[in-house]
C-alpha positions as CSV (number, residue, x, y, z in Angstrom):
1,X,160.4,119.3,13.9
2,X,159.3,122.2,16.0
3,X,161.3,123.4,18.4
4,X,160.4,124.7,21.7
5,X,161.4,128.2,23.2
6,X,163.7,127.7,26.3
7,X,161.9,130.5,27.7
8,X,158.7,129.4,27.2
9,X,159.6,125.8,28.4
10,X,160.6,127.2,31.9
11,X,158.0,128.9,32.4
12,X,156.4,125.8,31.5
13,X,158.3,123.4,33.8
14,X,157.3,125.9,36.5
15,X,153.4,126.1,35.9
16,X,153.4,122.2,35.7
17,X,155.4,122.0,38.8
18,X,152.6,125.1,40.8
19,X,149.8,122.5,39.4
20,X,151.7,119.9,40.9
21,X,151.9,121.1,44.1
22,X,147.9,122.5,44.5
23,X,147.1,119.4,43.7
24,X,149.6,117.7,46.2
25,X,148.1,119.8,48.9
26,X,144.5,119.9,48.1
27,X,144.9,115.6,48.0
28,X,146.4,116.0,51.3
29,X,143.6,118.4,52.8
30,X,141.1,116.5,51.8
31,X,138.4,114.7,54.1
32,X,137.9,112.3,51.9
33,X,141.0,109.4,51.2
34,X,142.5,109.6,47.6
35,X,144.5,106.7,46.2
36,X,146.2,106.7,42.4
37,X,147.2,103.4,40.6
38,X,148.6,102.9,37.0
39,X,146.3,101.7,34.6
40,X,147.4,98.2,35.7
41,X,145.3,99.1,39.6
42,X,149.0,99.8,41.2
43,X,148.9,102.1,43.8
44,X,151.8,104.9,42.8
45,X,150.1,107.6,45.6
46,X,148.4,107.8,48.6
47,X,147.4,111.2,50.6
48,X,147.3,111.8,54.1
49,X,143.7,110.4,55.1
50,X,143.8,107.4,53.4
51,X,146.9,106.6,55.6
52,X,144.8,108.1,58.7
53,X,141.9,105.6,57.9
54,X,144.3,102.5,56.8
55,X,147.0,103.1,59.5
56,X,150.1,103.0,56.9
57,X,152.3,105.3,56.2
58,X,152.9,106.4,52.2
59,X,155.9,104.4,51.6
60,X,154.4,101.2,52.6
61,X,150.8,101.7,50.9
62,X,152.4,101.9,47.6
63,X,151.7,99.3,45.3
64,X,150.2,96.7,46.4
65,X,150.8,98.0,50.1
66,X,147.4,99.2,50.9
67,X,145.8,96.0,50.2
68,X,147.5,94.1,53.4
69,X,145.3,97.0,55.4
70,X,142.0,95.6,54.3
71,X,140.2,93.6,57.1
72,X,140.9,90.3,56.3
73,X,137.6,89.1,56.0
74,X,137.3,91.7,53.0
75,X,140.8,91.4,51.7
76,X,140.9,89.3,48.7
77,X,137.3,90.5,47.8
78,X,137.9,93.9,47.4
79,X,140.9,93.6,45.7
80,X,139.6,91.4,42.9
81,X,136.8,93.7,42.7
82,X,139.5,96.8,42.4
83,X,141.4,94.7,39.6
84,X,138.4,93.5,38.0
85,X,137.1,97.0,37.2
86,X,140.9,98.4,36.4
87,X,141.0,95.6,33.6
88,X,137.3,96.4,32.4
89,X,137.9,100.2,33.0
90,X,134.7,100.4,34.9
91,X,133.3,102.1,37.9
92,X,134.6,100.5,41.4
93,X,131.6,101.3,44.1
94,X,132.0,98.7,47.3
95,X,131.9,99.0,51.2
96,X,135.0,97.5,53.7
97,X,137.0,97.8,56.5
98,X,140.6,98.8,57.3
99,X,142.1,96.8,60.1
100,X,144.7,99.4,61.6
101,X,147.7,98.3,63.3
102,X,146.6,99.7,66.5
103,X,143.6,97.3,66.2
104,X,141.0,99.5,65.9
105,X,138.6,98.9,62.7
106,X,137.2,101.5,60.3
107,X,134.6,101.1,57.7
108,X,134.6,103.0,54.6
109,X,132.9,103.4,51.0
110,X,135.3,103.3,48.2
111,X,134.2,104.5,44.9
112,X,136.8,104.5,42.3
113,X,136.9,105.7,38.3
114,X,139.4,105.5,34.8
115,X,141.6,108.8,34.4
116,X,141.8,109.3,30.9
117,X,143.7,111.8,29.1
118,X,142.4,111.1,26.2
119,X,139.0,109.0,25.3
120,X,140.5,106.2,24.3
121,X,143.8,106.7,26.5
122,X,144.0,105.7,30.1
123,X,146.3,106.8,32.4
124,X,145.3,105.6,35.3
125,X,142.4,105.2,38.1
126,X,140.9,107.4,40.8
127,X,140.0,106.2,44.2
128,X,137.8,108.3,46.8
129,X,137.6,106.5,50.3
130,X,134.8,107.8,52.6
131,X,134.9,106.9,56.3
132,X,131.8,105.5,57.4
133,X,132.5,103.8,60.8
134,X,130.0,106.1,62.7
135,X,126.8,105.6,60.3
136,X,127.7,101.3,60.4
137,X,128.1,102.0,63.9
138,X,124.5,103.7,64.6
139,X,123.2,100.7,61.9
140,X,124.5,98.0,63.7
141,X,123.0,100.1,67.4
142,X,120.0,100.3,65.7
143,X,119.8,96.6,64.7
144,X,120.6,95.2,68.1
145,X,118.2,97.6,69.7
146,X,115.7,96.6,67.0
147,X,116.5,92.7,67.9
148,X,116.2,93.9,71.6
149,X,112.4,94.8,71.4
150,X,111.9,92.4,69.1
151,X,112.9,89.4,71.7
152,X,110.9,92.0,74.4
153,X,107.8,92.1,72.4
154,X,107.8,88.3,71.6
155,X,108.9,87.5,75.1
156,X,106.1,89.8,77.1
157,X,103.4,88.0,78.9
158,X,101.0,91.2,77.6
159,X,99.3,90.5,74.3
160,X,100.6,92.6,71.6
161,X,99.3,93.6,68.3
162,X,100.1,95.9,65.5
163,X,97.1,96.8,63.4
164,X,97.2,99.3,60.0
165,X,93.8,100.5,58.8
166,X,92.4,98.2,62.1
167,X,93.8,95.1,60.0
168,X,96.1,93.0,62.2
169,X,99.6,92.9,61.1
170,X,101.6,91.5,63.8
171,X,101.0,89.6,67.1
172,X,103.3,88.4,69.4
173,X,103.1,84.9,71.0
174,X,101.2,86.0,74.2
175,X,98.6,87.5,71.8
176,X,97.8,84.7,70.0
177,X,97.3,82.6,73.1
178,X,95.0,85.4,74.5
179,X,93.3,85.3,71.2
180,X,93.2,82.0,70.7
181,X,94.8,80.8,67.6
182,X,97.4,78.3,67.1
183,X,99.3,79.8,64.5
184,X,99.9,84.0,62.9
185,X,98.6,82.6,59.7
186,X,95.1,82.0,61.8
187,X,95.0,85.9,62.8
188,X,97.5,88.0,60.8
189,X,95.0,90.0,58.0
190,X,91.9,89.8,59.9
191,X,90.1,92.7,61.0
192,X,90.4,93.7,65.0
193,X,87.2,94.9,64.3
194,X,85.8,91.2,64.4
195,X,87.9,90.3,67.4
196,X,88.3,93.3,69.4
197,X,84.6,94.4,71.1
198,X,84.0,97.5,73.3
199,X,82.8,96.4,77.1
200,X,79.2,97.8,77.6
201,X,80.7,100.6,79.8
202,X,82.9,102.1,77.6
203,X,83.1,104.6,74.9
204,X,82.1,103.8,71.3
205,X,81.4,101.1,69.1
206,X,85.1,101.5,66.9
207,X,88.3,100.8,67.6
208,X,89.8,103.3,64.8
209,X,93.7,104.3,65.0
210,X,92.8,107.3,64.9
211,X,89.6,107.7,67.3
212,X,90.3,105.0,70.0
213,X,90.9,106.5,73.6
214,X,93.2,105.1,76.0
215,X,93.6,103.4,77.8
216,X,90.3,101.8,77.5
217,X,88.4,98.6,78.4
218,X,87.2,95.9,75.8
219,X,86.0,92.0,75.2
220,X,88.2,90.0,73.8
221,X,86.6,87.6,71.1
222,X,88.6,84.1,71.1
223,X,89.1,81.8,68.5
224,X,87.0,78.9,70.6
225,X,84.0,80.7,71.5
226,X,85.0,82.3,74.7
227,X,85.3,86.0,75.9
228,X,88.1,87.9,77.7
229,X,88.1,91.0,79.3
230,X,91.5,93.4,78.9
231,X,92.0,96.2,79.2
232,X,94.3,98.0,76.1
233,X,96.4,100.6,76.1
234,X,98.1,101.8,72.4
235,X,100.0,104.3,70.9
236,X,100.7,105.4,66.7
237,X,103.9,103.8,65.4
238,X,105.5,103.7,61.8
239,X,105.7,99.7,61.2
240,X,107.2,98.7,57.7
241,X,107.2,102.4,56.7
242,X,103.3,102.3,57.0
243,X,101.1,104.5,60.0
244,X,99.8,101.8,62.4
245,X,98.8,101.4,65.4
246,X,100.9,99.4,68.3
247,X,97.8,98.3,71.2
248,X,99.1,95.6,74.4
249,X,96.6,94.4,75.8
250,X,96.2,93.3,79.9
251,X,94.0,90.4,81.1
252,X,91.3,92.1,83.6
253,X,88.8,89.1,83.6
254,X,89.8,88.4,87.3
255,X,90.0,92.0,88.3
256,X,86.0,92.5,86.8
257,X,84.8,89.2,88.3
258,X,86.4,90.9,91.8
259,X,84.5,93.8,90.9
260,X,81.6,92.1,90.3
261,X,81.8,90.5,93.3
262,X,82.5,93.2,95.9
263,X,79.3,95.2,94.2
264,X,77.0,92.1,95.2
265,X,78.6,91.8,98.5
266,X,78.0,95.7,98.9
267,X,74.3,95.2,97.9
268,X,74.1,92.7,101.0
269,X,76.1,94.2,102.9
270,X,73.9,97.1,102.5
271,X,70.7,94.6,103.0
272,X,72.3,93.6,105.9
273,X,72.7,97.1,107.5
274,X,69.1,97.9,106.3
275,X,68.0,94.7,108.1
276,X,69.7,95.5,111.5
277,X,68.2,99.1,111.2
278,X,64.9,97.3,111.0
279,X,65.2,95.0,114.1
280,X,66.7,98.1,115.7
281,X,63.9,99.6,115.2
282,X,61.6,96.6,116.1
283,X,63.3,96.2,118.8
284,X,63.2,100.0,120.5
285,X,60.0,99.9,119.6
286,X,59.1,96.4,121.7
287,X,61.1,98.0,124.6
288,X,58.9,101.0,124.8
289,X,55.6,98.9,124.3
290,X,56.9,96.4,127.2
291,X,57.1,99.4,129.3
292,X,53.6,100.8,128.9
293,X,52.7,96.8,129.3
294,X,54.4,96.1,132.2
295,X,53.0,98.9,133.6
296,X,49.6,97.6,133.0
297,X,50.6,94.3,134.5
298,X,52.0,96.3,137.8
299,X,48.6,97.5,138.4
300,X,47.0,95.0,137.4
301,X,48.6,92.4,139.8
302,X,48.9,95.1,142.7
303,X,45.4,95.1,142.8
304,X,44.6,91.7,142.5
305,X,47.1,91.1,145.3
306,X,45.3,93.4,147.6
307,X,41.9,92.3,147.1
308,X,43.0,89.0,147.9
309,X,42.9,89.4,151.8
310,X,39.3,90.3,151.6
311,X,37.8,87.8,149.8
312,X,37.6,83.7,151.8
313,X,40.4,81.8,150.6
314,X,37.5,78.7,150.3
315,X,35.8,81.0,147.9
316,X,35.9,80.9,144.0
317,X,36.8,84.5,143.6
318,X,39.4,83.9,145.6
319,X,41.0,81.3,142.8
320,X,40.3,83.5,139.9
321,X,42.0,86.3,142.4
322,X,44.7,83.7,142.3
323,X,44.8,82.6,138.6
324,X,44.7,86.6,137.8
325,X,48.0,86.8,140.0
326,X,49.9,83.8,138.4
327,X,48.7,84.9,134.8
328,X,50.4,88.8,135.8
329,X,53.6,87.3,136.9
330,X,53.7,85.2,133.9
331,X,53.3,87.9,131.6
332,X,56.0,90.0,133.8
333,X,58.5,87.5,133.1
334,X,57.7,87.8,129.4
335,X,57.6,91.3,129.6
336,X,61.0,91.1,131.2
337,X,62.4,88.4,129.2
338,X,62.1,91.8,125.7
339,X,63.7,93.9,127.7
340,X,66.8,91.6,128.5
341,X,66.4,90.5,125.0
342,X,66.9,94.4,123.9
343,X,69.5,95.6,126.2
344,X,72.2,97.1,124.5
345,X,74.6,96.8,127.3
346,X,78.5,95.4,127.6
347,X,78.1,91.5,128.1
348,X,77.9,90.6,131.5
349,X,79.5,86.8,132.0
350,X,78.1,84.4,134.8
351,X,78.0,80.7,135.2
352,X,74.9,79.4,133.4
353,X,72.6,76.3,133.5
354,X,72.1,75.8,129.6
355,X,69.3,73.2,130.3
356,X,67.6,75.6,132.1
357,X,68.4,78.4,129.6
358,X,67.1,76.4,126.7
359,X,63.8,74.7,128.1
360,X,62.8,78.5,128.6
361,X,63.7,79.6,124.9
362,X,61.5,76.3,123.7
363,X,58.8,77.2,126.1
364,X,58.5,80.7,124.4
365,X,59.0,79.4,121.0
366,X,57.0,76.3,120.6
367,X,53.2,78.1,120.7
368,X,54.7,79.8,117.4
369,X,56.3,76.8,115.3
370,X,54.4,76.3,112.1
371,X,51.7,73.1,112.0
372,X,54.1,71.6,109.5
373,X,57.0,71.6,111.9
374,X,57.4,69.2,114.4
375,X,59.4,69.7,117.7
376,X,61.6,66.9,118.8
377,X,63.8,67.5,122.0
378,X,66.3,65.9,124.1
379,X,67.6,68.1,126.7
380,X,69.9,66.0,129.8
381,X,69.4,68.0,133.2
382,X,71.9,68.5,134.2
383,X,74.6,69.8,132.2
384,X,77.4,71.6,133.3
385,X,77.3,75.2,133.8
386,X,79.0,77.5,131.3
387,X,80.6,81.2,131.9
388,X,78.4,83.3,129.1
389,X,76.0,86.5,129.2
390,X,72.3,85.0,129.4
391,X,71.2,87.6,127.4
392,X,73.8,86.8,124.3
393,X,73.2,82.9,125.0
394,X,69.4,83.3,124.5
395,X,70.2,85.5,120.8
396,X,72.0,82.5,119.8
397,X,69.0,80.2,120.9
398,X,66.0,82.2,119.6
399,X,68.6,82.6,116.1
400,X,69.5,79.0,115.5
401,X,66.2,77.7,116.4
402,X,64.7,80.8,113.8
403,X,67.0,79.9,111.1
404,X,65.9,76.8,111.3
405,X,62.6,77.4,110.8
406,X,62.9,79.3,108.2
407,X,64.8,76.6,106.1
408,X,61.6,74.2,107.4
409,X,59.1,76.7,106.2
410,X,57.7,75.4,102.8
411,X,57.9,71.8,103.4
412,X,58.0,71.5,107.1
413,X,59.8,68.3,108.6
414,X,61.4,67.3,111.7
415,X,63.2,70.1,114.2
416,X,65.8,67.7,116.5
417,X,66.6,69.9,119.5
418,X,69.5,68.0,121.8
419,X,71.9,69.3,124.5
420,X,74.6,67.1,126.3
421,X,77.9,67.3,128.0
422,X,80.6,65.8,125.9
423,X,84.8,65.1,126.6
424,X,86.2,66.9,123.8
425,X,89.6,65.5,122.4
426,X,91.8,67.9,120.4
427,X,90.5,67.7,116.7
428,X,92.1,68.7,113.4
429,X,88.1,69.3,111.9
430,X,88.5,73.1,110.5
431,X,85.8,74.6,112.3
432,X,87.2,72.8,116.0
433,X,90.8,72.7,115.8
434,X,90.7,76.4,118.0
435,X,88.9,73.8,121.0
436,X,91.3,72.3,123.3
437,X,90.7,69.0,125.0
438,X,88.2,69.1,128.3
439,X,84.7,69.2,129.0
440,X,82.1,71.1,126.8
441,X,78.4,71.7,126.7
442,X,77.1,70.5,122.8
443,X,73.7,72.0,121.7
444,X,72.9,70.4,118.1
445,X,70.1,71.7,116.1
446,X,69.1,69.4,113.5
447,X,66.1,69.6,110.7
448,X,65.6,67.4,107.1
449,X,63.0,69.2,105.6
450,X,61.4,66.0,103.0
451,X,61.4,67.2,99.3
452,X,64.1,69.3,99.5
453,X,67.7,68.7,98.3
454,X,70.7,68.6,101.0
455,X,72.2,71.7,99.0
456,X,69.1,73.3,98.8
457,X,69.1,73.1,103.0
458,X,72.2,74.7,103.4
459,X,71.4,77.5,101.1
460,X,68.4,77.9,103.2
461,X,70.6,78.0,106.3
462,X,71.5,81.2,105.4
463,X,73.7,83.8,107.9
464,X,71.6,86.6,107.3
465,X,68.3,85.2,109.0
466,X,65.5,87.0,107.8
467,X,62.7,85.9,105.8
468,X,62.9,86.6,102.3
469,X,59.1,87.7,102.4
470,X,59.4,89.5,105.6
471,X,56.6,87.5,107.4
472,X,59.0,84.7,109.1
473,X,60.8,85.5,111.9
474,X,64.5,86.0,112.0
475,X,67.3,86.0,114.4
476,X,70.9,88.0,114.4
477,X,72.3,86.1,111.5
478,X,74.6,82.7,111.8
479,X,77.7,85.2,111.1
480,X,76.8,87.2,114.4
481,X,75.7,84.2,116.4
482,X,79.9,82.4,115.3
483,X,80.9,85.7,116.4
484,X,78.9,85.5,120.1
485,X,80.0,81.5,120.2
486,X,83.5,82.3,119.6
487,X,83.4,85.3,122.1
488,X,82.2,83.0,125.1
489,X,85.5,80.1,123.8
490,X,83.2,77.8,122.1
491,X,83.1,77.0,118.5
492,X,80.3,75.9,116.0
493,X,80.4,73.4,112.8
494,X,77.4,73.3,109.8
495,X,77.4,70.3,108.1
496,X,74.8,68.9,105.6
497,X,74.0,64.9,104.7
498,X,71.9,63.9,102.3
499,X,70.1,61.3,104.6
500,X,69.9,63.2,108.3
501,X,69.4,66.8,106.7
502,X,71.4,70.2,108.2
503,X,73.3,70.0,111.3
504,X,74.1,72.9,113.3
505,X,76.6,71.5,116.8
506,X,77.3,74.9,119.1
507,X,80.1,74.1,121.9
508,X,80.8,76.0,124.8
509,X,83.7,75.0,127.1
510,X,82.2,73.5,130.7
511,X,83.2,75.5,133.9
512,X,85.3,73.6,136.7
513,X,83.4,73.3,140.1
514,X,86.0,75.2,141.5
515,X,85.9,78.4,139.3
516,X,81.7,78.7,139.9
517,X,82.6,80.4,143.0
518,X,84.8,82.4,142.5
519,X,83.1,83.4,139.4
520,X,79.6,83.9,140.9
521,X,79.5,83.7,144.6
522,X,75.4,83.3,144.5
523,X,75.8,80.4,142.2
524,X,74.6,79.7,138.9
525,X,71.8,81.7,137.5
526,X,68.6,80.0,136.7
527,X,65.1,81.2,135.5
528,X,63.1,81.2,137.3
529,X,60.1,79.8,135.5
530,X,62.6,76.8,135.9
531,X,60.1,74.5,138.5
532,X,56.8,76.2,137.2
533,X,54.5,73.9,135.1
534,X,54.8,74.9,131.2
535,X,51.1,74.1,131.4
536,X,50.1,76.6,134.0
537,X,49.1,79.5,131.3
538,X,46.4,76.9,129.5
539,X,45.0,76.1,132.8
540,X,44.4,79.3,133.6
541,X,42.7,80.5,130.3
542,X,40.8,76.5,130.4
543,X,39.5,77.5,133.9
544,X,38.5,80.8,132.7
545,X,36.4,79.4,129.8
546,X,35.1,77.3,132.3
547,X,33.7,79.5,134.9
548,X,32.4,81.5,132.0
């Protein structure tokens, strides 16, 4: 037996001891936790951050010490798993948590490994603790944030899909309702392609991740048949580690009928406009040739007037001298009757006779009516007078009475002209419920037109009144004559039946006897062609053929 130098074994003892020491100080430097067991898996040292991450001390992690820090929900786990590989001598490798005292958690990555000091000799087992607390914390973030959108994006009443290579790979509930499929399995791996259709006023004929513009304006093809027009806005996302395309989708089928609608209503808005300018026109044009003819007529029955003195009133030049004098004043009052009718002027509100005003707009009307028309009228004379502007009143006469003609014109039929008085109670009828209860003046226009369809009459009835072909006469429109009804207090009510035809009732409120005075102290204005025969004007041209 060898013996051993006392010198050299000093200097021995004190090398081992310098070793011992590094190592002591390096364990308990470290970032990392270190634990050392026997070759049984009992813990005979600790260092300083495995007490940091377990919340013991040294003395109390010792043997089996350290174990009672494991959560408990990873306790007895974790140290089978420890023991297990001890007894095997194989690699340890798991994930836990500490429970510290202060009640705080941590998670950390244990990987642990046989010390041998010698191939077939072990001495013991290595354990290296990471702390990974902050990367489960930001994996647990992301998977509630990621279980956040999820429940937003199948919760959003906006269609979304996810497409790769324009093949659909998700959809959310709200998009397979606006697709119309009952199930994913119906659209999930079909193209978008066959579903997903550029509108007519948009930009190309794909829908390519890469080359679609947004947002952008498309037709939706449903699983029934049916269209829908969205509009879709997208943006590139990475889904299952793949390049795709995320695209929600908006329901604008309301929003394009709208638009559809306002354009029509600006094309006959812009009729309408182009329509007035017309009749303007028509109508400054009338004025200025009921000038030059009234003029005509003022010489005309000047002279007349003073050749009548010289010539015996027993003679027959003296009755054509006459008949040329009532013919002139006739044609004055129709000459004057434009030129009211043209007067652009602020309304000017009187007490009116509406009988009176109305046998005068029939007078001038009837010669016109079509041969297929026929004229029916039941005026009572009487009626109560009415505050209005006679010049407005007759509008609304010569425009109901021209609509009405118009509707008659292919077929022809039966034109039912009445005016009454009637007690009005209050009424909850939509177009009356603005009338109180009193005394009104009711002119009803009524015409069934045989062959034609009660629809069909009402369509015809149209508020804009001219003729589609531009021969028929027209008035101001139904929407202008409301608006003059409802200026004067009155109210007016269209209704259609299949067996009496199109109904038009016009109500103006009656004046009291007591407010025609003080309204118009010369009393009620009349025409006065009122008490002249309506036959006068064919007498005069019958006497003329005669005396020819």
């Amino acid at each position: 037996m060898s013996s051993v130098d006392p010198s050299n074994q000093g200097t021995l003892d004190r090398s081992f001891k310098t070793t011992e020491a590094f190592l002591h100080t390096l364990a308990n430097q470290a970032s990392i936790g270190i634990l050392l067991s026997d070759p049984h898996g009992t813990c005979h040292f600790v260092n300083q951050r495995l007490c940091e991450l377990s919340g013991l001390t040294i003395a109390t992690a010792a043997g089996e010490g350290w174990g009672k820090a494991l959560h408990a929900d990873d306790r007895n786990r974790v140290l089978d798993e420890w023991h297990e590989a001890a007894r095997h001598v194989r690699p340890f490798s798991s994930e836990f948590r500490f429970q510290r005292s202060d009640g705080t958690t941590r998670w950390v990555h244990g990987e642990g490994f046989a010390l041998r000091t010698r191939p077939s000799e072990i001495s013991g087992h290595f354990l290296m603790v990471r702390d990974i607390t902050a990367r489960k914390q930001a994996v647990e973030a992301l998977c509630v944030s990621e279980e956040r959108y999820r429940s937003l994006v199948h919760l959003s009443p906006h269609a979304i899909l996810v497409t790769v290579d324009d093949t659909i790979a998700f959809a959310n509930q709200a998009g397979l309702r606006m697709m119309g499929m009952a199930s994913a399995k119906e659209l999930l791996g079909r193209s978008c392609l066959d579903l997903i259709r550029p509108s007519i006023s948009e930009h190309g004929a794909s829908v390519k991740t890469e080359e679609a513009p947004f947002p952008r304006e498309a037709t939706i093809l449903r699983g029934d048949g049916t269209t829908v027009e969205v509009e879709i806005v997208g943006a590139p996302i990475n889904f299952d580690g793949l390049s795709s395309l995320l695209l929600m989708f908006t329901d604008i089928t309301e929003r394009k009928h709208a638009q559809s609608a306002y354009l029509i209503a600006r094309k006959e808005v812009e009729a309408y406009r182009q329509e007035a300018l017309r009749m303007e026109a028509m109508a400054i044009l009338s004025g200025g040739i009921a000038h030059e003819f009234n003029n005509c007529l003022t010489a005309i029955l000047g002279f007349s007037e003073l050749a009548m003195p010289f010539v015996s009133p027993d003679s027959k030049a003296h009755g054509h001298l006459q008949q040329v004098v009532t013919a002139s004043r006739r044609a004055r009052d129709l000459v004057n009757q434009m030129l009211v009718f043209r007067r652009q002027s602020e309304p000017a509100k009187q007490p009116v006779s509406l009988h009176v005003l109305l046998k005068e707009t029939l007078r001038l009307l009837k010669p016109v009516l079509q041969e297929n028309i026929t004229l029916e009228t039941w005026i009572q004379t009487p009626t109560h007078p009415v505050l209005a502007d006679p010049t407005q009143l007759h509008q609304v006469f010569v425009s109901l009475l021209a609509n009405a003609e118009q509707a008659m014109k292919a077929t022809g039929g039966i034109l039912t002209v009445r005016l009454s008085d009637v007690r009005m109670e209050p009424s909850s009828d939509g177009y009356l419920a603005q009338l109180t209860a009193g005394e009104y003046v009711c002119l009803t226009t009524t015409y069934n037109n045989q062959g034609t369809m009660a629809s069909e009459q009402t369509a015809a009835f149209t508020p804009r009144g001219a003729a589609p072909d531009g021969e028929g006469r027209s008035g101001v429109g139904l929407a202008v004559v409301e608006g003059v009804i409802r200026s004067h207090g009155g109210a007016m009510r269209v209704s259609t039946e299949t067996a009496n035809g199109t109904s038009v009732e016009v109500y103006w409120p009656a004046l009291n006897p007591d407010d025609i005075a003080d309204t118009a102290p010369g009393g009620v204005t009349r025409c006065d062609q009122e008490n002249r025969a309506p036959s006068k004007h064919e007498d005069s041209l019958a006497r003329t053929e005669k005396e020819r």
